[in-house]
C-alpha positions in Angstrom: 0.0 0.0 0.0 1.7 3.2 -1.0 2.2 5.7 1.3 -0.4 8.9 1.0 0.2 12.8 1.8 -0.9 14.4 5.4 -3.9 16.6 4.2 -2.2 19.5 6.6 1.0 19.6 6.2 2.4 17.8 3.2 4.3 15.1 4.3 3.9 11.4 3.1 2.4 9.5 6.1 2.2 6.1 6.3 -1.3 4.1 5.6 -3.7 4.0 8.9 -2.8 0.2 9.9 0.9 1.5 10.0 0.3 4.1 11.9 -1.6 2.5 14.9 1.6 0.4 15.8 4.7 1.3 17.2 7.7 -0.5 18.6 10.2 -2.7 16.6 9.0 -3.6 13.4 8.8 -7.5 11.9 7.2 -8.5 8.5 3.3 -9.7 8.5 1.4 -11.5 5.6 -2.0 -10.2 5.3 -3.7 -12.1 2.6 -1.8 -11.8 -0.6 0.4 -8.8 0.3 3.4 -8.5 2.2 3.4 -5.6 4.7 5.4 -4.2 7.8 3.9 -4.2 10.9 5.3 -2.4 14.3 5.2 -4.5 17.7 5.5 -2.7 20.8 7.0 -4.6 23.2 5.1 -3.7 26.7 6.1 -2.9 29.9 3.6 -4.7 32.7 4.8 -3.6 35.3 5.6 -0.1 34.2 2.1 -0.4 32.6 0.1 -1.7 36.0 2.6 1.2 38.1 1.0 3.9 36.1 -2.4 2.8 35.8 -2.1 2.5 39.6 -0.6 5.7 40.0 -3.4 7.5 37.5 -6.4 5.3 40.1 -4.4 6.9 43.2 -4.8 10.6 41.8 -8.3 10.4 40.1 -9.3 8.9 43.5 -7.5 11.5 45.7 -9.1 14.0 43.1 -12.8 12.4 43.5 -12.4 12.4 47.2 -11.4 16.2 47.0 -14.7 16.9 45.4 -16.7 14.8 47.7 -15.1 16.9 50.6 -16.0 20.1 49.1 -19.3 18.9 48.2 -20.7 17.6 51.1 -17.8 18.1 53.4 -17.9 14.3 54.0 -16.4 11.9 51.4 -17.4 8.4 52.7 -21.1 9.8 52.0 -20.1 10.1 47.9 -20.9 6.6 46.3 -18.5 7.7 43.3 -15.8 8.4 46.0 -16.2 5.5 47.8 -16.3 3.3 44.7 -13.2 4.3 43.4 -11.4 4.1 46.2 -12.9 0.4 47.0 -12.0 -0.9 43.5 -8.1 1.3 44.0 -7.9 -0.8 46.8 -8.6 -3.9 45.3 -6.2 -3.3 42.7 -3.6 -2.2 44.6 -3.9 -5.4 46.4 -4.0 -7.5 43.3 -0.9 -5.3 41.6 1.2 -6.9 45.0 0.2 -10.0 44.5 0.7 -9.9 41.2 4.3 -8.7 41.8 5.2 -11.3 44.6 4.2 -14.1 42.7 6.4 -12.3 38.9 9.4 -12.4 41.6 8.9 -15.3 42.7 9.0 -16.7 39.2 11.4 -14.5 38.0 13.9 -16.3 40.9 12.5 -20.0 39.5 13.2 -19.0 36.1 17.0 -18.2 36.8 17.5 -21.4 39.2 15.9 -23.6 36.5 18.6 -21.8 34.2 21.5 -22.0 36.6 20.5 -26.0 36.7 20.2 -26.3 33.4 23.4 -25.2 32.7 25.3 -27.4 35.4 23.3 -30.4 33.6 24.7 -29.3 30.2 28.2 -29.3 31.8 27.6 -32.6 33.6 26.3 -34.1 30.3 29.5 -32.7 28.7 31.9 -34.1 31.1 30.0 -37.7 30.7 30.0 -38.0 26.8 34.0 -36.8 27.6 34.3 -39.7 29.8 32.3 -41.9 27.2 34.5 -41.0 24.4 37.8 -42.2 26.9 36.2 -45.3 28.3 35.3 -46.2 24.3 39.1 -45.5 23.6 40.5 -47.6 25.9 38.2 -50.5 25.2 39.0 -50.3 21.8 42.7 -49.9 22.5 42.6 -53.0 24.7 40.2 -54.9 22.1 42.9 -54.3 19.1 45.8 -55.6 21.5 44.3 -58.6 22.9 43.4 -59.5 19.3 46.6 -58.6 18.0 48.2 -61.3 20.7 45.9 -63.7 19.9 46.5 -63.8 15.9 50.3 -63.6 16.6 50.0 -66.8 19.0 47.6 -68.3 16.4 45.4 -69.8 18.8 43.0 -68.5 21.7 41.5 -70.5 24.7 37.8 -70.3 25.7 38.0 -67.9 28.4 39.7 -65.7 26.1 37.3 -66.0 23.5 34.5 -65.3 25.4 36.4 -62.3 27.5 37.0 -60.5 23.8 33.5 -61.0 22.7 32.1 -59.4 26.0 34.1 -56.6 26.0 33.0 -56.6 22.4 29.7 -57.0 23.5 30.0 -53.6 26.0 31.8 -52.0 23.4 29.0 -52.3 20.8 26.7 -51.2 23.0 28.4 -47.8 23.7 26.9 -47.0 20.3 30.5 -47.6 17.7 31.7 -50.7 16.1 33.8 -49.4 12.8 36.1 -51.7 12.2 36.7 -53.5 15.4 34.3 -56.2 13.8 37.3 -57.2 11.4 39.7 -57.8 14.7 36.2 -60.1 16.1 36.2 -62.0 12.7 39.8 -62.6 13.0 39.8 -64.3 16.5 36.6 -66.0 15.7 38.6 -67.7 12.9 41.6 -68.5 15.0 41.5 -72.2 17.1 40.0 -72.7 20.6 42.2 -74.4 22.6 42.5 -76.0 26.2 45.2 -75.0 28.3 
């Protein structure tokens, strides 16, 4: 939609749904077109402070004219109203509060303990990674003894393929299935 002229002054304003938003602006599709929208991002608690703050003075102001009307401001039902539904939210705005710290505080704990599990599952895929090393390592020796000797005995055998066993189930086998194949092949004997 292209932008039109202010009737008073001259200037190019932008269209009437553009001009009812304000705030950052983020891209909206409306139907076929493309168009910029603005979002305000609000305040609530500056928002609930001022409207409590505007309550507080219209009552104040409301109670004035009760005074000078009838000298007694409990006896004005407009007074009275408006300072019985302040109340109420001025009660309700601290309550309100309370509870947005209280969550505010459960927000950054669940963060802090988020983070130390992040670190902890760090430090456990780190100690994954060595123990799947070392099994490997010992897997490629063992097997490396037992094709030099050309033979293996039973206990042996079934050792390897139970550490093969754990080590499959970490989650990697690559080509530690060759160095299983080979001691498969090789002779059981009795010692």
């Amino acid at each position: 939609m292209p932008l039109r002229a202010s009737p008073w002054d001259g200037t190019r304003i932008l269209p009437r749904y553009r001009r009812r938003t304000i705030g950052s602006t983020k891209e909206v599709r409306s139907g076929r077109h493309r168009q910029e929208a603005r979002v305000q991002e609000v305040d609530v608690d500056d928002t609930a402070r001022r409207l409590l703050w505007w309550g507080l003075t219209a009552g104040v102001g409301y109670c004035a004219s009760a005074y000078v009307a009838c000298g007694n401001p409990r006896q004005d039902a407009l007074a009275v109203t408006w300072m019985a539904v302040l109340l109420v939210s001025a009660l309700a705005y601290a309550l309100w509060r309370t509870t947005a710290r209280r969550r505010a505080e459960e927000a950054r704990m669940h963060a802090e303990i988020v983070a130390r599990l992040d670190s902890v599952d760090e430090r456990q895929r780190l100690m994954l990674d060595a123990q799947q090393q070392t099994m490997r390592s010992d897997i490629v020796h063992k097997v490396d003894k037992y094709v030099s000797r050309g033979w293996v005995t039973p206990e042996e055998h079934r050792a390897i393929s139970d550490e093969y066993g754990s080590y499959s189930a970490l989650g990697i086998n690559g080509y530690i299935k060759v160095y299983i194949a080979k001691v498969d092949a090789l002779e059981v004997r009795e010692v």
